[in-house]
DRENKOLSE-229321 format. One line per 10 residues: their letters; for each residue x, y, z of C-alpha. Coordinates in nm, 3 decimals. Example, Ala and Ser with C-alpha at 12.3 -4.5 7.8 and 13.67 -1.06 7.14 Angstrom:
<rs>
as> 1.230/-0.450/0.780; 1.367/-0.106/0.714 $
</rs>
This chain:
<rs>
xxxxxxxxxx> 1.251/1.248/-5.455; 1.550/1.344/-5.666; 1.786/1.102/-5.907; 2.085/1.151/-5.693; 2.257/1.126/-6.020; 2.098/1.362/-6.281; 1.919/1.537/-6.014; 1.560/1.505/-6.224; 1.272/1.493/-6.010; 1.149/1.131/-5.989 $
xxxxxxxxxx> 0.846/0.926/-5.867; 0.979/0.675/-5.496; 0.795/0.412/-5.688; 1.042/0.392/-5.981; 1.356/0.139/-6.028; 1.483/0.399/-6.242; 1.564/0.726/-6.352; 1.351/0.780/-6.656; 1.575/1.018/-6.787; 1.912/0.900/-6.694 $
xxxxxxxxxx> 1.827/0.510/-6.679; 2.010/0.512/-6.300; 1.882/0.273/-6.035; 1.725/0.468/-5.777; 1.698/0.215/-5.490; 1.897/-0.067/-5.368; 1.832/-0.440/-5.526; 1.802/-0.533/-5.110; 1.555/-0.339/-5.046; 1.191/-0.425/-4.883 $
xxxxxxxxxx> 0.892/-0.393/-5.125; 0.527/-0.245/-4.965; 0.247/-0.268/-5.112; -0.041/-0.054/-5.064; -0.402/-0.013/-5.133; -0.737/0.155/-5.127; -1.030/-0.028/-5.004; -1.334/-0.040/-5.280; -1.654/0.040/-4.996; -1.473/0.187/-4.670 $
xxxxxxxxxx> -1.217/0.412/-4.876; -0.935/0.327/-4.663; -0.609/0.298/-4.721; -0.436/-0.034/-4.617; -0.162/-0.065/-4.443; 0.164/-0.076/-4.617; 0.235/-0.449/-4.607; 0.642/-0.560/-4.677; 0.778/-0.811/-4.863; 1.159/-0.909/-4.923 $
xxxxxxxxxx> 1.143/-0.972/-5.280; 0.971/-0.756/-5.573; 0.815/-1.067/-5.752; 0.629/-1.147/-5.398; 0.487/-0.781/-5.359; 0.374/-0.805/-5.745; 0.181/-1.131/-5.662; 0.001/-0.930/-5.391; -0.070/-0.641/-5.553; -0.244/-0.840/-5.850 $
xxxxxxxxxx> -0.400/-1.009/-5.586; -0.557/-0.665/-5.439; -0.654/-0.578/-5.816; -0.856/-0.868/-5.859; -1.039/-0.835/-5.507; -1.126/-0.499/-5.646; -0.872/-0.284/-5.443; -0.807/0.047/-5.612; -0.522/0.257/-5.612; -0.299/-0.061/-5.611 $
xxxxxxxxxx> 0.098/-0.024/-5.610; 0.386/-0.145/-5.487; 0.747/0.014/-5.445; 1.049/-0.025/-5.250; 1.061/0.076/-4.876; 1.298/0.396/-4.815; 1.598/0.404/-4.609; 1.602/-0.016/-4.623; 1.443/-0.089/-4.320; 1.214/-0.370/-4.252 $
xxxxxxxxxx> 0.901/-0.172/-4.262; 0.778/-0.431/-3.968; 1.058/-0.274/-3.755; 0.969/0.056/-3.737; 1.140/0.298/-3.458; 0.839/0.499/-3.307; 0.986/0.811/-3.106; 0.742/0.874/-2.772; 0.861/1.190/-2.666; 0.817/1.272/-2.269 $
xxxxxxxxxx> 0.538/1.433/-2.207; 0.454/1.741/-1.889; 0.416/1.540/-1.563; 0.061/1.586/-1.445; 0.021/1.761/-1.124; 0.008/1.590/-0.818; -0.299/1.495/-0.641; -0.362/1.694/-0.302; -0.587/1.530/-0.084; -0.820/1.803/0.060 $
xxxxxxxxxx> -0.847/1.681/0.482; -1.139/1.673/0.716; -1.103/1.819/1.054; -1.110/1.476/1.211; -0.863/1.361/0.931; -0.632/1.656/0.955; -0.656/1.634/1.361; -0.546/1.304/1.399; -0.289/1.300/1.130; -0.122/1.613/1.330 $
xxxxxxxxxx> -0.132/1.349/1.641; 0.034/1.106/1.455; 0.288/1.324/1.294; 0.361/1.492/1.700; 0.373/1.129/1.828; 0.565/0.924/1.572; 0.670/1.206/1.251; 1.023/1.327/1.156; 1.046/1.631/0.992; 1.367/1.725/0.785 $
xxxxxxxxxx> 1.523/1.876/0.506; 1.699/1.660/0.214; 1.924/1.778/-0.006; 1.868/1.718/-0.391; 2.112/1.420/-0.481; 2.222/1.556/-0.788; 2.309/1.945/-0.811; 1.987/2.146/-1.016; 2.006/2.339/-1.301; 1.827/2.661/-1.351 $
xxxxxxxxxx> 1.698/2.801/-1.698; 1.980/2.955/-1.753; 2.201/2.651/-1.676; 2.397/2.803/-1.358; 2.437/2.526/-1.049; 2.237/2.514/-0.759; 2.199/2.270/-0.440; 1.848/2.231/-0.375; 1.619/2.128/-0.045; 1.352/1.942/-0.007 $
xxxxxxxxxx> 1.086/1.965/0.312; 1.055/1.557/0.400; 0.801/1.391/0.676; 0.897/1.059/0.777; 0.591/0.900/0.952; 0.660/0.525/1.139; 0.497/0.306/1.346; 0.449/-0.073/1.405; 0.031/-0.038/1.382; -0.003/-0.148/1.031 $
xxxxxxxxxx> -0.370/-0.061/0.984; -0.324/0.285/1.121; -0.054/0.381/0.900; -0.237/0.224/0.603; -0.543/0.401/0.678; -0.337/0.724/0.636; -0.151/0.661/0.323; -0.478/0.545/0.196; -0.590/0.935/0.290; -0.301/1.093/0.160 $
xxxxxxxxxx> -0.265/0.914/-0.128; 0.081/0.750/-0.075; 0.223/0.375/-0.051; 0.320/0.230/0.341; 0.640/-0.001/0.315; 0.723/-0.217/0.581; 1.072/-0.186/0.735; 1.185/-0.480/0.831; 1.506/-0.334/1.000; 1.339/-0.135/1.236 $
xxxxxxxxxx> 0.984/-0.422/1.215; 0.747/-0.079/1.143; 0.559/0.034/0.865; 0.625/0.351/0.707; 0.507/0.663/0.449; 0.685/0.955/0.371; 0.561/1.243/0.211; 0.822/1.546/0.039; 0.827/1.880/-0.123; 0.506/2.064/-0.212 $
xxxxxxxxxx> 0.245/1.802/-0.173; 0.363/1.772/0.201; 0.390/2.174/0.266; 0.033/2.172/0.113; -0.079/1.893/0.396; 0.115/2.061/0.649; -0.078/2.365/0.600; -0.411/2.192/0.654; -0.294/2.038/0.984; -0.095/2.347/1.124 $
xxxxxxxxxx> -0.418/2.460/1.326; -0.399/2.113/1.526; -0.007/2.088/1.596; 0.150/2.173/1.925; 0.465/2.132/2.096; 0.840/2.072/1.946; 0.659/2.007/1.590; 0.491/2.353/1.568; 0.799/2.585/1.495; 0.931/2.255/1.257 $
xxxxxxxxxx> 0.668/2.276/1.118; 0.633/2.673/1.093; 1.023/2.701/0.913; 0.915/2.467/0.643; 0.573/2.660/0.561; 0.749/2.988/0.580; 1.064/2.864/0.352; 0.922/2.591/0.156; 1.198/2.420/-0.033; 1.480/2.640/-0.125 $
xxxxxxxxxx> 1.846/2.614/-0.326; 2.123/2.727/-0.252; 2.435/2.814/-0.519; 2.687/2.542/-0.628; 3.008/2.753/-0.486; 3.312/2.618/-0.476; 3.243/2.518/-0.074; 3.230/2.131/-0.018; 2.961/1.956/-0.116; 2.648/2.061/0.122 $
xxxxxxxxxx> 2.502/1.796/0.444; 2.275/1.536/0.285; 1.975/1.590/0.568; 1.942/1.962/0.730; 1.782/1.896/1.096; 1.486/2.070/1.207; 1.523/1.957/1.608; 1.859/2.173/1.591; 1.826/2.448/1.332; 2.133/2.615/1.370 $
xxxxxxxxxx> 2.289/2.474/1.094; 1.981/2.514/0.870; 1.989/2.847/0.919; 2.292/2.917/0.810; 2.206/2.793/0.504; 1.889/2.961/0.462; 2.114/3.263/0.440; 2.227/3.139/0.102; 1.862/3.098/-0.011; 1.817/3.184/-0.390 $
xxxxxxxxxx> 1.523/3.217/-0.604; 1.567/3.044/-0.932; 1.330/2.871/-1.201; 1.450/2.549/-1.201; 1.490/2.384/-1.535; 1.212/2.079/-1.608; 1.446/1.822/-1.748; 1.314/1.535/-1.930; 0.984/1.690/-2.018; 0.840/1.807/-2.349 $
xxxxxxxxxx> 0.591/2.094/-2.351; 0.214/1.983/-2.387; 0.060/2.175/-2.639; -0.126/2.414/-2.384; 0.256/2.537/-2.290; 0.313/2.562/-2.587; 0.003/2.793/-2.672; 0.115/3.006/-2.375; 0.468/3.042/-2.483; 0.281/3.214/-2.821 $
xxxxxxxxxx> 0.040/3.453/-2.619; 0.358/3.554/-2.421; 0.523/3.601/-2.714; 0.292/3.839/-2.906; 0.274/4.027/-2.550; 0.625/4.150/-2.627; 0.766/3.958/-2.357; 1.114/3.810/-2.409; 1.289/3.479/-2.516; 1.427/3.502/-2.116 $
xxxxxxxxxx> 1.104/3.618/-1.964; 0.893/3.365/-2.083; 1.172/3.131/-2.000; 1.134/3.222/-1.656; 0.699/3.203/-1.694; 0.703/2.864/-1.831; 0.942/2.701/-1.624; 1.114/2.538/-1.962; 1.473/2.605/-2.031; 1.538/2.873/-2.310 $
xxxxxxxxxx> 1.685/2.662/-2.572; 1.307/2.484/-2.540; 1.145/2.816/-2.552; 1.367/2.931/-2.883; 1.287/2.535/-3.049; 0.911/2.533/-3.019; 0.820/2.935/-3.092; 1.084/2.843/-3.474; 0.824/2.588/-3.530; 0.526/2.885/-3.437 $
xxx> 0.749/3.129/-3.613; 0.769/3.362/-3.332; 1.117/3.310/-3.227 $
</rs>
């Protein structure tokens, strides 16, 4: 560290300035002391104490247990060094688990979604951001599944690896299933649905979830139908690709390590914006620290 007086370059340990004499830390200050055990080689943990003539008992303490590399100094910033603030950045969600069906599975799950399901689209309830921050409405694909045979619906949320609530307003028991892990189910079952539920069922595998822009139009329905798909279709006119932007979520260091190979390809800040799925402010912050930015 510095003297922030003289500017010499001094030791944290010191009270003082050696050259200019000025106090370098503040009287209220906590002390640590640390240490070096003799036979493991360790260092010890930095162990506080409010007053300097405490942490010199301890550390003549350590010196006579034959601790090496002894010393004792005053704890920056004055913080209790027992209250530290420890930062846990977000880390990448992990994928979610798609549960791979049986024919007899997938067969009578495609009964049960024909006899009791409700197939729909939601609308996001908040309006989503793409990576290059522009406003858009998106859609979600949602299966409603409810019945009042608590064992069967368990024995299905057990298979598709989901929680059943109980509704007491309507005295059933339900799951619910949304976005890509249902379109991936929906796909396994297709083969086996008949009836109203098959051309449901066929927009939602052909259009997935979709967005739509934030225009200056009032605010979009909350549930598109799939019984009556006029309306739905009218706003699958508006469908736009985007990338949406991952909020909340740090890259893990293998997205990181991709962001670099994209990098030295020669693709752009933008591009690999639009690869990774991360927003491009993220993109510029984490190739500075590779030095590729």
């Amino acid at each position: 560290m510095k003297c922030p007086h003289c500017g010499s370059q001094v030791d944290i340990e010191w009270e003082k300035c050696q050259v200019c004499g000025y106090p370098l830390h503040n009287p209220q200050l906590w002390w640590k002391v640390v240490a070096t055990h003799p036979i493991t080689g360790e260092r010890l943990t930095p162990r506080p104490f409010s007053r300097k003539e405490y942490a010199e008992i301890h550390a003549e303490r350590l010196r006579r247990l034959g601790y090496t590399d002894v010393k004792y100094f005053p704890a920056p910033w004055g913080r209790d060094p027992n209250h530290q603030v420890v930062v846990i950045r977000p880390r990448a969600r992990p994928p979610e688990v798609i549960p791979i069906l049986n024919p007899i599975d997938a067969a009578q799950l495609a009964q049960l979604i024909m006899d009791e399901g409700y197939l729909r689209y939601q609308r996001s309830p908040t309006v989503v951001h793409d990576i290059y921050g522009k406003e858009y409405w998106g859609y979600y694909p949602r299966l409603r599944i409810a019945k009042t045979d608590r064992e069967d619906i368990e024995h299905f949320a057990e298979i598709l690896s989901t929680t059943a609530h109980y509704i007491e307003r309507i005295a059933s028991w339900r799951i619910e299933l949304a976005g890509d892990k249902l379109i991936a189910i929906l796909k396994q079952i297709r083969p086996y649905i008949r009836g109203e539920k098959a051309p449901q069922i066929d927009i939602i595998l052909e259009h997935g979830k979709f967005y739509i822009p934030n225009t200056t139009i009032p605010t979009p329905p909350t549930v598109l139908s799939l019984v009556e798909p006029e309306k739905l279709m009218e706003y699958l006119k508006m469908k736009t690709p985007i990338t949406p932007h991952i909020k909340g979520v740090s890259p893990t260091p293998t997205d990181i390590q991709t962001m670099r190979k994209l990098r030295m390809q020669g693709l752009t800040l933008d591009e690999i914006a639009e690869l990774t799925g991360f927003s491009k402010p993220t993109v510029i912050k984490y190739l500075r620290e590779e030095g590729l930015s």
